[in-house]
C-alpha atoms as an extended CHARMM CRD file, in Angstrom:
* protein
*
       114  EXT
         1         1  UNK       CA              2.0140000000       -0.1830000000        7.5090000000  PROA      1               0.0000000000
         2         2  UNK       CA              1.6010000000       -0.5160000000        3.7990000000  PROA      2               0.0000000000
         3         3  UNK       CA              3.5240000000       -3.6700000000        2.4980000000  PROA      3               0.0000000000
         4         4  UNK       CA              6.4440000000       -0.5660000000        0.0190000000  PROA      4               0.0000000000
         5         5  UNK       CA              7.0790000000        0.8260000000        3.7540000000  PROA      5               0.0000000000
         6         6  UNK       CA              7.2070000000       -2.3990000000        5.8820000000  PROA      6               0.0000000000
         7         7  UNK       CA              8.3180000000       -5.1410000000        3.9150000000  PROA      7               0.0000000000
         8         8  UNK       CA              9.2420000000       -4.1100000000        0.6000000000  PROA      8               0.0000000000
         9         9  UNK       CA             12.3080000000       -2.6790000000        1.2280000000  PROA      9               0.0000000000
        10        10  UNK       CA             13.1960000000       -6.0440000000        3.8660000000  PROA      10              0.0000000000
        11        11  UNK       CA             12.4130000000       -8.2630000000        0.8440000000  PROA      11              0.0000000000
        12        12  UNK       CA             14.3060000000       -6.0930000000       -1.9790000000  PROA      12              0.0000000000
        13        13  UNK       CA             17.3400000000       -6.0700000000        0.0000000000  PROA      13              0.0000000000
        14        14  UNK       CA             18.0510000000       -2.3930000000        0.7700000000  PROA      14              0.0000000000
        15        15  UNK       CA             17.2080000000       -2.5640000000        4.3720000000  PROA      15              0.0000000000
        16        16  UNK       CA             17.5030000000       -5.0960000000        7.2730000000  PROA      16              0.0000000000
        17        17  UNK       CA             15.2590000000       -6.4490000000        9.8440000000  PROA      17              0.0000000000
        18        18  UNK       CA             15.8220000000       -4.3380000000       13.1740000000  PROA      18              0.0000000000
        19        19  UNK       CA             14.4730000000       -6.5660000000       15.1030000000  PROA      19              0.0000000000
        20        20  UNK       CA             13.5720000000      -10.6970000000       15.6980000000  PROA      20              0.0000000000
        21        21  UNK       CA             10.0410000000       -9.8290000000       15.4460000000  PROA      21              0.0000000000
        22        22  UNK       CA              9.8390000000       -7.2870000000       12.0030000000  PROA      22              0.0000000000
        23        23  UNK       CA             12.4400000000      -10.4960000000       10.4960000000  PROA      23              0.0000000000
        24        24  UNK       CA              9.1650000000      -12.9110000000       11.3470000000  PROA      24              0.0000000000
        25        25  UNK       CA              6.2970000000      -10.4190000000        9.7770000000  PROA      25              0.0000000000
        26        26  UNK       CA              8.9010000000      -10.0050000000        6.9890000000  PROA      26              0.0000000000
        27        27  UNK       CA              8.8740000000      -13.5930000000        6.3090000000  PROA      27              0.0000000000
        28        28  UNK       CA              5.2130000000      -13.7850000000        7.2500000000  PROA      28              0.0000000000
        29        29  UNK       CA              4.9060000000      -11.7050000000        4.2850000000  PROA      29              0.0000000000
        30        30  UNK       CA              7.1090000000      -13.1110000000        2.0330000000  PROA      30              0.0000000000
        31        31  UNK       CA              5.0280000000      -16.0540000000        2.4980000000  PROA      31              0.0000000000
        32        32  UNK       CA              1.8870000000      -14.1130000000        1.6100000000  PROA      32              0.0000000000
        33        33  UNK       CA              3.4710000000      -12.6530000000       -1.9100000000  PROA      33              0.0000000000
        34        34  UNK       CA              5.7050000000      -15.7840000000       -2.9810000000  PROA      34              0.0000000000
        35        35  UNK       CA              8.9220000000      -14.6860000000       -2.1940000000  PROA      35              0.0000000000
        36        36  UNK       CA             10.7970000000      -18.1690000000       -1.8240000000  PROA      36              0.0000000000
        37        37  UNK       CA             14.2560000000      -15.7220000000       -2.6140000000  PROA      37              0.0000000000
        38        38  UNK       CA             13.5160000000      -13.5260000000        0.5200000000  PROA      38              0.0000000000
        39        39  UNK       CA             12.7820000000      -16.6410000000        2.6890000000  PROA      39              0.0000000000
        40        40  UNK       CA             15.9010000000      -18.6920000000        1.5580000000  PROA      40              0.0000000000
        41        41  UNK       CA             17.9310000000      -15.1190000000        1.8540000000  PROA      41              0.0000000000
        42        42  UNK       CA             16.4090000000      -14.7370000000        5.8220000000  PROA      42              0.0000000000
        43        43  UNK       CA             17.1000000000      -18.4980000000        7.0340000000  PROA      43              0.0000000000
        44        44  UNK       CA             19.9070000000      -19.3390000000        9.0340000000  PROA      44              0.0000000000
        45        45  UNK       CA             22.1510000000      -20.9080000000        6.6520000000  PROA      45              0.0000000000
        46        46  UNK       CA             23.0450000000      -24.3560000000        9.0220000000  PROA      46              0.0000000000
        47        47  UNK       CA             19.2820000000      -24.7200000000        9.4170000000  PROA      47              0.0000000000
        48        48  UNK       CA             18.1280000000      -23.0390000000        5.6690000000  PROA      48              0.0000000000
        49        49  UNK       CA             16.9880000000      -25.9090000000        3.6100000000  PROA      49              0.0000000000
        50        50  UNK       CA             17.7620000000      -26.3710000000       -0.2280000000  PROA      50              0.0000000000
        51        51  UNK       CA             14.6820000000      -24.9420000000       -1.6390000000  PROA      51              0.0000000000
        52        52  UNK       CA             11.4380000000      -24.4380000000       -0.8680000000  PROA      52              0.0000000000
        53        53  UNK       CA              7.8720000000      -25.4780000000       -2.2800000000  PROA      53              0.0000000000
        54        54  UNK       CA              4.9750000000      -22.7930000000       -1.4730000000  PROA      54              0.0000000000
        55        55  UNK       CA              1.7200000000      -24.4560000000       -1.7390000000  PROA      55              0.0000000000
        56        56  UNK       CA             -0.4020000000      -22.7540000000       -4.7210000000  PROA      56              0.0000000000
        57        57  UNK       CA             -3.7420000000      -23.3870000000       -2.8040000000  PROA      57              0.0000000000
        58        58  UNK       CA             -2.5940000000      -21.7080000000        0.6790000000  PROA      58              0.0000000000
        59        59  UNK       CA             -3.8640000000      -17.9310000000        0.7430000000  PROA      59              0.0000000000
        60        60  UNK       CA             -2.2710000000      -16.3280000000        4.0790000000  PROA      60              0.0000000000
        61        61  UNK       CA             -4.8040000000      -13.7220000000        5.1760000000  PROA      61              0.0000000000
        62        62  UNK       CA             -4.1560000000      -12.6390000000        9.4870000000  PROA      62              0.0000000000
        63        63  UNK       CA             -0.9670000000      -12.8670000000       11.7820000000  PROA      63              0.0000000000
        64        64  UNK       CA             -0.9970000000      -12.5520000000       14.9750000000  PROA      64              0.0000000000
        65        65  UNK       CA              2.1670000000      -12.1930000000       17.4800000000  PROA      65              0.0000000000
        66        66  UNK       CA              1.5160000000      -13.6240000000       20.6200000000  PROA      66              0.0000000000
        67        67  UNK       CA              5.0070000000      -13.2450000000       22.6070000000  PROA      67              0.0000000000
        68        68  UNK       CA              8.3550000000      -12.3010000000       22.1850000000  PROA      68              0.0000000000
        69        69  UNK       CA             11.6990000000      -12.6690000000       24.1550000000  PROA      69              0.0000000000
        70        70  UNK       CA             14.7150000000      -10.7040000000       23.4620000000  PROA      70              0.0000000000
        71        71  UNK       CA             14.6920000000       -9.6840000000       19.6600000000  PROA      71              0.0000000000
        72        72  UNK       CA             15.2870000000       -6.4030000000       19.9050000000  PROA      72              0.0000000000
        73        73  UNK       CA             18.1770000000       -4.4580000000       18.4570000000  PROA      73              0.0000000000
        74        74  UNK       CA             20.5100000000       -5.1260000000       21.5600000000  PROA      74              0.0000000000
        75        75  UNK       CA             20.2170000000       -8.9400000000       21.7620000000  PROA      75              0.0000000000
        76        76  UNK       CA             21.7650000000      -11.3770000000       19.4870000000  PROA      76              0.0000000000
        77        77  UNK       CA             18.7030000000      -13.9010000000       20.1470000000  PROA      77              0.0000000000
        78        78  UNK       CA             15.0350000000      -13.8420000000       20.3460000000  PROA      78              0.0000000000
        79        79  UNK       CA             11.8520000000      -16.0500000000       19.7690000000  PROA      79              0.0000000000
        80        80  UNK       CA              8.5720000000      -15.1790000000       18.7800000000  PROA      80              0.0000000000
        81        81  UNK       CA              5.4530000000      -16.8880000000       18.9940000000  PROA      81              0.0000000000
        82        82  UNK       CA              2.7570000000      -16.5230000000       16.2150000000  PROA      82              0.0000000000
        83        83  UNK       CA             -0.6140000000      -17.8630000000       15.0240000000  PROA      83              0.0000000000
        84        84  UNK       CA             -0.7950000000      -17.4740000000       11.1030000000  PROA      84              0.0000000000
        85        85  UNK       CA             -4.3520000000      -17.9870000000        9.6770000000  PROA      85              0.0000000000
        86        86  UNK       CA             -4.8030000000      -19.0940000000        5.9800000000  PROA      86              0.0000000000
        87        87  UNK       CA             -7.6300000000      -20.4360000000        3.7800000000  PROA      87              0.0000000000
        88        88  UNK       CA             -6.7630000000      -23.3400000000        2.0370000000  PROA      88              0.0000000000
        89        89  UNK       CA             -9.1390000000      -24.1060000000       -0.6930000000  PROA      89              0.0000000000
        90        90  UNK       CA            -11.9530000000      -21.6460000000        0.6610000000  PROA      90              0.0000000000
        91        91  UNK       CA            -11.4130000000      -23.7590000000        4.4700000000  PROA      91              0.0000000000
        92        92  UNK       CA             -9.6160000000      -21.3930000000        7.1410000000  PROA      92              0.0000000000
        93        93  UNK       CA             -7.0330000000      -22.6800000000        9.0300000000  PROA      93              0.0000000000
        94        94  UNK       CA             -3.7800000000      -21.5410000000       11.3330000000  PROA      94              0.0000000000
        95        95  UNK       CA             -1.0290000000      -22.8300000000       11.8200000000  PROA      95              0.0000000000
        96        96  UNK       CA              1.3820000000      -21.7590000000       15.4620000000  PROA      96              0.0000000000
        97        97  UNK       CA              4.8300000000      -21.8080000000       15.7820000000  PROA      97              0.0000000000
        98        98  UNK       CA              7.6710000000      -20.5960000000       18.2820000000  PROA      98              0.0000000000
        99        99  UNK       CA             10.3770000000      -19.5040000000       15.8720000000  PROA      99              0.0000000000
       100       100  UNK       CA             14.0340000000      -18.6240000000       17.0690000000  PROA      100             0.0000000000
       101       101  UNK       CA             15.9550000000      -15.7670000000       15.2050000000  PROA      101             0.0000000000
       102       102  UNK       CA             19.7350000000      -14.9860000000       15.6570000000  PROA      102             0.0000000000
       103       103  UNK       CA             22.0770000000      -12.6510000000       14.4200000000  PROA      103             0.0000000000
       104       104  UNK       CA             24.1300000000      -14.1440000000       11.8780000000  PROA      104             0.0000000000
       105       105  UNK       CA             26.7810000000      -12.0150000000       10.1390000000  PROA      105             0.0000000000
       106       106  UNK       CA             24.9960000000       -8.6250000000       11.8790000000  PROA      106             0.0000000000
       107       107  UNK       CA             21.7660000000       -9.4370000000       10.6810000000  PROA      107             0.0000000000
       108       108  UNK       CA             18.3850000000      -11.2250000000       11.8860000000  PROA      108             0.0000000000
       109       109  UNK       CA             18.0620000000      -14.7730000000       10.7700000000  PROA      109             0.0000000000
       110       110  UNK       CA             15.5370000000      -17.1710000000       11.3280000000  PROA      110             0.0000000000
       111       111  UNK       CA             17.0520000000      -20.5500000000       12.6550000000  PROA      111             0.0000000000
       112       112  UNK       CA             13.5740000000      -22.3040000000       13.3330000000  PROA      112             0.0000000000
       113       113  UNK       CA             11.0990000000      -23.6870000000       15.1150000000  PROA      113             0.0000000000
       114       114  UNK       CA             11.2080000000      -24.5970000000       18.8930000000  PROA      114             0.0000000000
């Protein structure tokens, strides 16, 4: 989906993450554009840190989901497991990570890394 239909409205604040999975691409993609506010906003506060530092050289260009438990709109937990690819100074690279999301306050949050 074009980023105004998927994530746009998730990073502008006038609509909320369904599920664990759209919260990761969300953040996936406010990595991509620079949206530190959206990324601070989506963290689980006892686990959000006090800022954070994008680095100006990273270009995030692929994501791929490779699992998911729970998540969905009935559970209050879920984890997904990703493989973002980047170049970094014209070098391509990826970076995994099992994240764990939780409902905090009726929406998606992202708590961390397994």
């Amino acid at each position: 989906m074009p980023y105004r239909e998927c994530c746009g409205p998730l990073h502008q604040g006038v609509a909320a993450a369904p599920t664990a999975e759209r919260l990761m691409r969300s953040r996936y993609s406010a990595f991509s554009v620079g949206d530190v506010a959206y990324l601070l906003r989506s963290w689980h506060p006892t686990t959000r840190p006090p800022r954070i530092d994008l680095d100006k050289g990273l270009q995030w260009v692929r994501l791929e989901v490779l699992e998911t438990t729970g998540g969905s709109p009935f559970h209050t937990e879920g984890t997904v497991r990703f493989r973002a690819h980047y170049l970094s100074r014209d070098v391509e690279g990826h970076m995994d990570e099992h994240s764990r999301f939780v409902r905090h306050e009726g929406t998606w949050s992202y708590l961390g890394a397994l």
